[in-house]
Backbone bond lengths (Angstrom), bond angles and torsions (degrees), N, CA, C in turn:
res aa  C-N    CA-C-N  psi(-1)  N-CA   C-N-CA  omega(-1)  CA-C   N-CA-C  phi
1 X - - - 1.458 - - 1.523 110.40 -
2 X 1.407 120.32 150.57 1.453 108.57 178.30 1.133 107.67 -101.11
3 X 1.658 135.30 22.56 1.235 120.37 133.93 1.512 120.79 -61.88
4 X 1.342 117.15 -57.81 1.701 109.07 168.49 1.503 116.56 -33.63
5 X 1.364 118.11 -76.61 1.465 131.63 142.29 1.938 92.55 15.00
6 X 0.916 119.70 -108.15 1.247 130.20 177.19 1.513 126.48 -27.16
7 X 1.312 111.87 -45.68 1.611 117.16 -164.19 1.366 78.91 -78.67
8 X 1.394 134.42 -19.62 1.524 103.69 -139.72 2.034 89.93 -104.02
9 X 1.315 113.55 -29.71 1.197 102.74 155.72 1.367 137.10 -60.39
10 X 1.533 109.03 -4.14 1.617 105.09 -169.15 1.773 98.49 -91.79
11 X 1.337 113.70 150.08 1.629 136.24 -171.05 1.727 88.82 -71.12
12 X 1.200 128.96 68.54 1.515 123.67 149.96 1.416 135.56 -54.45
13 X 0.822 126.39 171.58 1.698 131.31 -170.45 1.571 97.18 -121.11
14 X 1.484 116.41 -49.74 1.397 121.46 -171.03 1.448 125.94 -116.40
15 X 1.319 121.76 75.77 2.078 128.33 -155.55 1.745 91.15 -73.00
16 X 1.257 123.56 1.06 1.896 100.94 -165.31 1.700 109.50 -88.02
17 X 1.348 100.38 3.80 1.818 99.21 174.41 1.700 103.76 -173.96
18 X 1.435 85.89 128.53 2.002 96.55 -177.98 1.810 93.86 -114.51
19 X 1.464 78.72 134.83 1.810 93.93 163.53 1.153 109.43 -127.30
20 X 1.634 124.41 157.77 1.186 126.84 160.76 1.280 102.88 -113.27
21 X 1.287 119.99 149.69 1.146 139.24 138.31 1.359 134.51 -115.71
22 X 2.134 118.84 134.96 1.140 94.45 -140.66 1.709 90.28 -134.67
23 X 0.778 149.86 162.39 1.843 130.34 -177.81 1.070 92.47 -83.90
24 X 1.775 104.99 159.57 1.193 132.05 167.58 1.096 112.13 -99.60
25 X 1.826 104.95 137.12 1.401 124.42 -172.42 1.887 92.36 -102.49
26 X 1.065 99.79 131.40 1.711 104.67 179.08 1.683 84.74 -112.07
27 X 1.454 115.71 -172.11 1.575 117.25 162.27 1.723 90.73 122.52
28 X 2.014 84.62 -147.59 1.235 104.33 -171.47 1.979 104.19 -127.66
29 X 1.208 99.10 128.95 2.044 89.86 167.39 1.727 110.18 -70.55
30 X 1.551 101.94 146.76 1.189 100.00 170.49 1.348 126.21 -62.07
31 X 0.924 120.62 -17.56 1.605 134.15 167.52 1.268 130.40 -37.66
32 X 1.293 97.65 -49.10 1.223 110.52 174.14 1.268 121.55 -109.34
33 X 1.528 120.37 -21.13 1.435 125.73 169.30 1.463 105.92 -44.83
34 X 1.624 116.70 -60.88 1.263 112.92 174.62 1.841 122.10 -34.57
35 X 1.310 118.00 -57.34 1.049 113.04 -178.87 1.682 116.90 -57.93
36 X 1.002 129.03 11.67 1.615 136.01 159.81 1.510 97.76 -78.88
37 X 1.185 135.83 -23.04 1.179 118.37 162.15 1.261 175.22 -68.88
38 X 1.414 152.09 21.51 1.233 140.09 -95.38 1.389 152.01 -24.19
39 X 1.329 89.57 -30.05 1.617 114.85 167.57 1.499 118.33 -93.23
40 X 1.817 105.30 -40.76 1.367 94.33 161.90 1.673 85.92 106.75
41 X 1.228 126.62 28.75 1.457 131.92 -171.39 1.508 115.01 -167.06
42 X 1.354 109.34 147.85 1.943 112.30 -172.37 1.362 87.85 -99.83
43 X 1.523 96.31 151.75 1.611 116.65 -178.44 1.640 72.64 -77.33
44 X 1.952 90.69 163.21 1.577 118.86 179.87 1.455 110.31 -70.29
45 X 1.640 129.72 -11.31 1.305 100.63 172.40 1.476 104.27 -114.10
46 X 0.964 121.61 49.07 1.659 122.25 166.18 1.760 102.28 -134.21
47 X 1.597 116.08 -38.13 1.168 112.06 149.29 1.790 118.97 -44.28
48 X 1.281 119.64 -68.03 1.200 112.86 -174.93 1.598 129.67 -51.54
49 X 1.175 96.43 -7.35 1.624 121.04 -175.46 1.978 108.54 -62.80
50 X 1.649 81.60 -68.48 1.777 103.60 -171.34 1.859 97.32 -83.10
51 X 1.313 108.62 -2.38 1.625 101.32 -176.43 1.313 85.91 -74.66
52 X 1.502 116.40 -63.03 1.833 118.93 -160.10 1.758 107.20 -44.55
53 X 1.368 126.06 -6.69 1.084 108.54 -153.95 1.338 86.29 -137.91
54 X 1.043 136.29 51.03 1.311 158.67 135.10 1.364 121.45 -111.53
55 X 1.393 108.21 -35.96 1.443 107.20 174.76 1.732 112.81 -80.97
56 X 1.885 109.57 -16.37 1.155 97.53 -167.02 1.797 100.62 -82.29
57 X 1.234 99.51 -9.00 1.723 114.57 176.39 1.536 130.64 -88.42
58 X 1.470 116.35 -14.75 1.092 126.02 175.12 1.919 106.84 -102.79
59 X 1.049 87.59 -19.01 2.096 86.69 167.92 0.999 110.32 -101.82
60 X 1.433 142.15 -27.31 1.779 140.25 148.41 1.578 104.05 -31.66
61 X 1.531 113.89 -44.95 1.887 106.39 -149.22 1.827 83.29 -100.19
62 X 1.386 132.67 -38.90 1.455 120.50 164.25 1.756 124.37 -60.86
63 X 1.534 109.93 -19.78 1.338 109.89 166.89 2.071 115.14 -70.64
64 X 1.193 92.35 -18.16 1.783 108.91 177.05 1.239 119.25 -109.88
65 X 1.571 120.84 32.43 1.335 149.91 173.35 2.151 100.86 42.87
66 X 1.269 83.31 36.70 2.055 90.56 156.82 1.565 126.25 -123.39
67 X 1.158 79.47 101.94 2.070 80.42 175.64 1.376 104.77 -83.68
68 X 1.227 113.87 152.68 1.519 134.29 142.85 1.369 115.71 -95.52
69 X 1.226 99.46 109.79 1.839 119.82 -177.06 1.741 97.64 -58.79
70 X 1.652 115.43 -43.09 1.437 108.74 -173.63 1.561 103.68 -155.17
71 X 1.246 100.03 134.33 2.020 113.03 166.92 1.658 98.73 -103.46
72 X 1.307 107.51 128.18 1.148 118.07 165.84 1.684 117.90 -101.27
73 X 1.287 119.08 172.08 1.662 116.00 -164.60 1.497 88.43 -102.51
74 X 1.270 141.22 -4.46 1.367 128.56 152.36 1.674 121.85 -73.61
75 X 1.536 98.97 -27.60 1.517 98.32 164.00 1.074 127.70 -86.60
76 X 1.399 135.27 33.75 1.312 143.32 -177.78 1.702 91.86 -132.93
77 X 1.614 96.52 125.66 1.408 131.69 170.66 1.280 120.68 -116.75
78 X 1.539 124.00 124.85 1.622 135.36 164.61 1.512 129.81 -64.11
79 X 0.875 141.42 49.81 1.475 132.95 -176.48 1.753 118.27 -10.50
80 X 0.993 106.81 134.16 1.902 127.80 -164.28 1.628 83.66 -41.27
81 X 1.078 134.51 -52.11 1.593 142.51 -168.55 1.266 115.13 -57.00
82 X 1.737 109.22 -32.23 1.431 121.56 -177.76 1.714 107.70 71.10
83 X 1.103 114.19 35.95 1.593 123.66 -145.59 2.082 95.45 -123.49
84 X 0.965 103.87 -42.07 1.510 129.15 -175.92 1.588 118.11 -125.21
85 X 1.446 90.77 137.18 0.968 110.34 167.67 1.555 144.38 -102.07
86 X 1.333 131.18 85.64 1.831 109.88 -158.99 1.952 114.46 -128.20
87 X 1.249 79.34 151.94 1.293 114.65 179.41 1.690 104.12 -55.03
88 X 2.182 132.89 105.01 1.140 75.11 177.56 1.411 91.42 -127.90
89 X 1.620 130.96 46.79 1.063 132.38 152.63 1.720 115.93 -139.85
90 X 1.854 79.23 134.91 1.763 83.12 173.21 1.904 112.00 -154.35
91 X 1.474 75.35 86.45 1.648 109.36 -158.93 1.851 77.39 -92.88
92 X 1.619 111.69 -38.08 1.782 83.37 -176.26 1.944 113.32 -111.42
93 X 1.551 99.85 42.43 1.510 109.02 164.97 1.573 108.61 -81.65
94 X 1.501 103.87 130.39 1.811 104.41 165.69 1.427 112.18 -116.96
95 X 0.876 126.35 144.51 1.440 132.05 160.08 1.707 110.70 -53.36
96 X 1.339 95.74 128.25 1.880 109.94 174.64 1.641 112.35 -78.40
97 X 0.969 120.49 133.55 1.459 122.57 -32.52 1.296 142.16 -91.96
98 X 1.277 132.12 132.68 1.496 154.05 -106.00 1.666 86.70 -69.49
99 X 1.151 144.92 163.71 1.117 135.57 129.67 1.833 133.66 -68.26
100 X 1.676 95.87 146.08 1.838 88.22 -177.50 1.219 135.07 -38.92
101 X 1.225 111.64 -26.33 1.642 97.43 -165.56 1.455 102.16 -115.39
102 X 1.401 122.35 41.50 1.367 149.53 172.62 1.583 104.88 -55.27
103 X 1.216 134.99 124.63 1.622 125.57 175.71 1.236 90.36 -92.98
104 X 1.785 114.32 172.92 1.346 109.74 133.25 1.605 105.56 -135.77
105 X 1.304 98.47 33.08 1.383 102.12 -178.22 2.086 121.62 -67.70
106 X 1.750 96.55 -16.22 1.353 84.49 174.67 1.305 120.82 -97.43
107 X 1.569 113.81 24.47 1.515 132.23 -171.17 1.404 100.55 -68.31
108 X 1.344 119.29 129.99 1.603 128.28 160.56 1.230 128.10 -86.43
109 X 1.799 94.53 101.36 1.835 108.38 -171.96 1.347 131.26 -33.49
110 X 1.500 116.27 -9.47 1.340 130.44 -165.47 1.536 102.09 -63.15
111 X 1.776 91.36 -49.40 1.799 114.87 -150.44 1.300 96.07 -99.89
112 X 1.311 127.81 -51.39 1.272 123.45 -147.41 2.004 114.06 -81.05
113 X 0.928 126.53 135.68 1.331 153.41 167.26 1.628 77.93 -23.62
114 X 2.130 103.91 141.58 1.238 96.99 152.00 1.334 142.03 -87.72
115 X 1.360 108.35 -3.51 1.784 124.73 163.57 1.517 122.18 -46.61
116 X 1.763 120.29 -43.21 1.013 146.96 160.50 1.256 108.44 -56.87
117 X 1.581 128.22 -51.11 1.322 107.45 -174.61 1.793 123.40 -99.38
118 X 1.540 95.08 15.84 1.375 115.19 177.36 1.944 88.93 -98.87
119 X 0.863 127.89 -5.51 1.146 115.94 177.73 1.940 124.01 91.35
120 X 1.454 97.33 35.25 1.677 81.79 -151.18 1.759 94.73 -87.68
121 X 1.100 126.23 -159.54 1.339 122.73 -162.34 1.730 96.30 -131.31
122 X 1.347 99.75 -47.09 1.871 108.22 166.34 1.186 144.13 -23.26
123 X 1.353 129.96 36.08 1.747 137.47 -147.47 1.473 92.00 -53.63
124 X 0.933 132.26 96.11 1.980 123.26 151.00 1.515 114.80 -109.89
125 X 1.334 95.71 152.05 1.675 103.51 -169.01 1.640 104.96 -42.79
126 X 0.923 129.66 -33.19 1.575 135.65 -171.29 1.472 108.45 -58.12
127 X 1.463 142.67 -14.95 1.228 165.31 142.88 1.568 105.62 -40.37
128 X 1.673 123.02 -29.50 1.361 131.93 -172.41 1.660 100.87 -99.24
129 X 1.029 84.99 -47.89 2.092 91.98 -176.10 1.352 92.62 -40.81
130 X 1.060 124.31 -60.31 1.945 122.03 -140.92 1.329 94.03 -80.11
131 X 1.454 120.93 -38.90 1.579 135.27 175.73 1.890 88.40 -43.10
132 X 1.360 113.43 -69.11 1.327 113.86 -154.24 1.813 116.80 -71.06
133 X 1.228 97.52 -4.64 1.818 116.90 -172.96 1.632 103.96 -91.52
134 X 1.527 101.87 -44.44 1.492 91.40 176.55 1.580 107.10 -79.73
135 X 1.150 142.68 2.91 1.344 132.56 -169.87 1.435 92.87 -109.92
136 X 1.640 152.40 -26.00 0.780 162.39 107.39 1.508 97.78 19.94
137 X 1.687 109.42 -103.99 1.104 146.36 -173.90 1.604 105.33 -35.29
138 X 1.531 126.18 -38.61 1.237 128.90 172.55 1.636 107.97 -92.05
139 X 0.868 117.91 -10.51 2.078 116.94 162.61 1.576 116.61 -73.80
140 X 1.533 107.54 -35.71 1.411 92.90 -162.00 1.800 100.27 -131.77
141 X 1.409 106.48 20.32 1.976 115.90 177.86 1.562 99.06 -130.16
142 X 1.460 119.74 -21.39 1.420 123.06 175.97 1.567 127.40 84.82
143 X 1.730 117.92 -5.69 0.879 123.88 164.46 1.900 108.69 -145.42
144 X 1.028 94.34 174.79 1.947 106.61 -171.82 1.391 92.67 -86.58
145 X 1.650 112.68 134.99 1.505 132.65 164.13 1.294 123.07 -59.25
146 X 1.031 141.00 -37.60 1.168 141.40 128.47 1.536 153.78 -70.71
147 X 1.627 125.50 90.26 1.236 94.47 -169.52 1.714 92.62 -157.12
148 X 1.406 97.18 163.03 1.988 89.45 171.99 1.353 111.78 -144.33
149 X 1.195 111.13 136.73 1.448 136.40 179.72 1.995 112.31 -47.77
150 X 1.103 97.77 -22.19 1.075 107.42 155.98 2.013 166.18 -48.41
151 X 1.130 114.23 42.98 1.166 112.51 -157.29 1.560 137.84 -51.36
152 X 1.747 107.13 7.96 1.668 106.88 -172.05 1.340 112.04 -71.33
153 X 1.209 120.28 -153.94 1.263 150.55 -176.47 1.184 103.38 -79.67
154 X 1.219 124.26 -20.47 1.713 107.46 -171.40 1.901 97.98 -116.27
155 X 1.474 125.49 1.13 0.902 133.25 148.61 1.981 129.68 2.55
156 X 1.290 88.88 -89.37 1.461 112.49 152.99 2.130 111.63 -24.08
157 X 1.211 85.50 -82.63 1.572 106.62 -174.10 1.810 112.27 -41.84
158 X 1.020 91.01 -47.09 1.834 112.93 -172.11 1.442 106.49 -84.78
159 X 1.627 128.82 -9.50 1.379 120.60 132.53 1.620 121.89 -88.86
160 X 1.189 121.99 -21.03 1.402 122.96 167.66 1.942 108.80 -38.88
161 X 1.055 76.58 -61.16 1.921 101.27 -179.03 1.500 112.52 -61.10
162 X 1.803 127.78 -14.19 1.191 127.18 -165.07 1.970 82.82 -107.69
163 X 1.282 113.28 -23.76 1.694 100.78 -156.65 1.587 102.18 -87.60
164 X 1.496 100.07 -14.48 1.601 115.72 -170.67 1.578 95.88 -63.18
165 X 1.271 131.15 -52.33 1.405 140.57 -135.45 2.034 94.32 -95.83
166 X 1.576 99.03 -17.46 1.308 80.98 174.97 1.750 115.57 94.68
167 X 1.405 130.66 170.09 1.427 137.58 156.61 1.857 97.29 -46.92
168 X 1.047 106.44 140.04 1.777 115.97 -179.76 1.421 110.74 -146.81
169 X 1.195 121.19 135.95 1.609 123.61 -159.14 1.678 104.76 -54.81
170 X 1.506 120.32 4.92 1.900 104.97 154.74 2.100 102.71 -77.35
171 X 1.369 103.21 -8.63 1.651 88.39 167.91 1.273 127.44 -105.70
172 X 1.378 111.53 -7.07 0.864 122.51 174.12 1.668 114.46 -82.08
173 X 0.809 114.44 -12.72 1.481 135.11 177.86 1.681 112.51 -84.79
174 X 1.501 102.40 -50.21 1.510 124.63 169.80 1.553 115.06 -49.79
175 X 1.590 117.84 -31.58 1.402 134.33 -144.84 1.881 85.23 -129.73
176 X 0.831 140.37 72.93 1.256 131.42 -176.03 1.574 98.11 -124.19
177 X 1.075 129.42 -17.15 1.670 131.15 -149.70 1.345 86.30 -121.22
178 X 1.467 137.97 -25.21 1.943 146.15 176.25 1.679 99.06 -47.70
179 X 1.444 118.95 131.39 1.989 109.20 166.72 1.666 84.18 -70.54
180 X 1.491 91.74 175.68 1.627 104.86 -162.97 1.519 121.51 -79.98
181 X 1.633 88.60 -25.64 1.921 81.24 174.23 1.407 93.42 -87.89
182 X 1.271 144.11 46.28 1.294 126.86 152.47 1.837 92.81 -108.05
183 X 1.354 129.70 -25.03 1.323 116.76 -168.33 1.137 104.41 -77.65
184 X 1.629 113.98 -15.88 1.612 108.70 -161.00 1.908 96.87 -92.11
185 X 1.078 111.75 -30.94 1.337 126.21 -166.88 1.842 105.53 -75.85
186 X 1.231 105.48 -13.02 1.334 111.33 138.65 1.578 151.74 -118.89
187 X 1.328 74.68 10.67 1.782 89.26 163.42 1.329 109.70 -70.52
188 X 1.569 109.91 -38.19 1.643 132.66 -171.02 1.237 106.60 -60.76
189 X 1.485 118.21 -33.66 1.222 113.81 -160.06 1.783 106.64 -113.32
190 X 1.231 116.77 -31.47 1.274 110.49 -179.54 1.622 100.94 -105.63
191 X 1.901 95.58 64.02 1.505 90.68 163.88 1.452 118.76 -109.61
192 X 1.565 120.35 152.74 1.580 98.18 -164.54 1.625 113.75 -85.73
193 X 1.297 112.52 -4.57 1.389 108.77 -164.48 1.759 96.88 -101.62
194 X 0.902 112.93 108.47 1.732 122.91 -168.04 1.571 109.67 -49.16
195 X 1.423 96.44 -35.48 1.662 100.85 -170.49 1.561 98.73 -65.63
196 X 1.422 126.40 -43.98 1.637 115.25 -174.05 1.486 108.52 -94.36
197 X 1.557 114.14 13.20 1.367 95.58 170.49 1.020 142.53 -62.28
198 X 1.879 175.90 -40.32 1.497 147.12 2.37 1.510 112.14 -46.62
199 X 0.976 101.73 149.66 1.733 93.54 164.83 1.173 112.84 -102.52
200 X 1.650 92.32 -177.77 1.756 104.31 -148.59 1.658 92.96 -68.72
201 X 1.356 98.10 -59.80 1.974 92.96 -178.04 1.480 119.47 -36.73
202 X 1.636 119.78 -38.89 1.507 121.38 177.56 1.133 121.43 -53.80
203 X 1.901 115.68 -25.61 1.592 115.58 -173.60 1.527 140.67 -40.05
204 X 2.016 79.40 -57.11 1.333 96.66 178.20 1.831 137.84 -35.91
205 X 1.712 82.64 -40.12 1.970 111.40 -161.21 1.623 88.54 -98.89
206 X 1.498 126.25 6.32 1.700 99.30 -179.57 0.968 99.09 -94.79
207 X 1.576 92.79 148.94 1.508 125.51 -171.80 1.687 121.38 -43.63
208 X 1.118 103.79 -37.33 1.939 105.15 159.35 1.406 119.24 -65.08
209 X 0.960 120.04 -45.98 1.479 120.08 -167.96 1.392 104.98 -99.26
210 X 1.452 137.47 18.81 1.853 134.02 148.37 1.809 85.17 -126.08
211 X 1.218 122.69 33.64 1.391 117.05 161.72 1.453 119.64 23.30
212 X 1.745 97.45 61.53 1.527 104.44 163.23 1.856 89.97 77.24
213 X 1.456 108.51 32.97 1.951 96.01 -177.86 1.423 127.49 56.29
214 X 1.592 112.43 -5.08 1.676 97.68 130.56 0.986 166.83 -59.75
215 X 1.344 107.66 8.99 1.338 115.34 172.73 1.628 100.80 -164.72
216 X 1.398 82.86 129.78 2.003 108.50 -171.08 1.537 101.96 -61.56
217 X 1.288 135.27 120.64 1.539 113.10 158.57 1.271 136.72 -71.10
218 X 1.948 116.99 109.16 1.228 91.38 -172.10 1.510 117.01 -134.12
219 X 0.963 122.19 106.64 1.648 154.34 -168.27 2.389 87.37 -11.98
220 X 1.764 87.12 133.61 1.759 98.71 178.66 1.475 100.80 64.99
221 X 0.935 150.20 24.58 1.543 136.95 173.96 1.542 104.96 -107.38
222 X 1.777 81.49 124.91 1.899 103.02 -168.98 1.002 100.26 -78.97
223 X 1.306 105.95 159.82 2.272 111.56 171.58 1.982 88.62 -76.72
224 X 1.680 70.31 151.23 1.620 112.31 -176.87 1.863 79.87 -41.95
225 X 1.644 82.50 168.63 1.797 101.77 157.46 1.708 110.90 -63.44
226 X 1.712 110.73 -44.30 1.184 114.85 -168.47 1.371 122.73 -51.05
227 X 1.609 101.85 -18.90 2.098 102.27 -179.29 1.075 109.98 -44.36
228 X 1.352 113.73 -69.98 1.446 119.75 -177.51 1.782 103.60 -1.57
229 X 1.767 102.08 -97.08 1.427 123.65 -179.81 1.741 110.50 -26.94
230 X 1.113 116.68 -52.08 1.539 127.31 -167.75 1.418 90.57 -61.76
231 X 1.303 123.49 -66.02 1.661 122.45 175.41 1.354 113.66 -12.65
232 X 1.408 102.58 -80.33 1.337 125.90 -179.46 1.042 114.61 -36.88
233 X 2.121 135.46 -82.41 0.716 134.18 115.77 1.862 117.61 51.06
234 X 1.552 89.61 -94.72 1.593 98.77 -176.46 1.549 126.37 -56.99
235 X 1.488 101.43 -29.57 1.389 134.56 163.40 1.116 118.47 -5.25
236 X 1.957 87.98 -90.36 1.502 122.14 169.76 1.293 131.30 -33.68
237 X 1.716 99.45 -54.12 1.570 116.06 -176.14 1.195 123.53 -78.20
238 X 1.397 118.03 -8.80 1.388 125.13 -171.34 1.852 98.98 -88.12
């Protein structure tokens, strides 16, 4: 784990017993928050809310040479306030740079970048983008862009082959009700070829996520008090 990873670099006084301690997330998982919905999806400006604050959390832990290879939508937790958003597993963060005998074989094709599941060795922030496009894409369309009903052995492979091809007019179809710089702002991001994906530094300033340059991005900033209400709110109308 790269919590061990960590303790074990830190200048201790006492190596004969490591604890962690880690905060407690009380609240609601997004997982299921969604299913309060009808559709099963957050309108784009309450999505864009808890998006900014994932990204302001996944470039904090890559500015401290830790990637997260993958965020899953079970690892995303609501705070009782509905105010925050957090991360509360990162069972697949490594320290930069990764060590050799690093798998990523227990990576779940759903989430993970296809560079990662082609096996590449190259950790670059662009491994986080696609992480953050499909979690995107499952906040505000209600289900994951890639996935198959399928459970064999060739499972794996037969999404390998779906992530290659990219968004394909069944998502575009899926995404019809998105304003447009939100479709494009994931074209950007759930692209498979890493080199033309956006990069991670570009996130912040795209045009969806400072909503047309209304809103400054600025790293740890909780939603207003008002989420709460807007939640609710959106609830109803949906």
């Amino acid at each position: 784990m790269v919590e061990r990873r960590l303790n074990k670099s830190l200048p201790y006084c006492h190596l004969d017993i490591q604890s962690l301690v880690t905060e407690y997330v009380g609240g609601f998982s997004v997982e299921r928050t969604l299913k309060l919905f009808p559709r099963k999806r957050l309108p784009e400006v309450i999505a864009r809310t808890y998006f900014r604050q994932l990204i302001s959390a996944v470039i904090t832990l890559y500015d401290h040479d830790i990637l997260i290879r993958e965020i899953k939508i079970e690892s995303l937790q609501l705070t009782p306030d509905m105010r925050h958003i957090k991360i509360v597993d990162f069972s697949s963060a490594v320290l930069l740079p990764p060590p050799s005998d690093l798998s990523n074989k227990e990576l779940t094709p759903e989430y993970s970048a296809p560079e990662l599941l082609e096996g590449c060795e190259n950790f670059r922030a662009e491994i986080c983008v696609w992480n953050l496009g499909i979690i995107l894409y499952y906040l505000i369309v209600g289900t994951l862009p890639f996935q198959s009903p399928y459970f064999d052995h060739n499972r794996r492979k037969r999404i390998m082959r779906f992530t290659a091809r990219g968004l394909t007019y069944k998502h575009a179809q899926a995404m019809q009700h998105l304003t447009q710089t939100c479709k494009v702002f994931l074209r950007q991001t759930i692209e498979p070829k890493a080199i033309l994906r956006i990069p991670l530094w570009e996130v912040p300033q795209n045009e969806w996520v400072t909503h047309q340059g209304k809103l400054v991005f600025q790293p740890f900033r909780p939603c207003g008090m008002h989420i709460k209400s807007e939640f609710e709110t959106a609830c109803v109308s949906l």
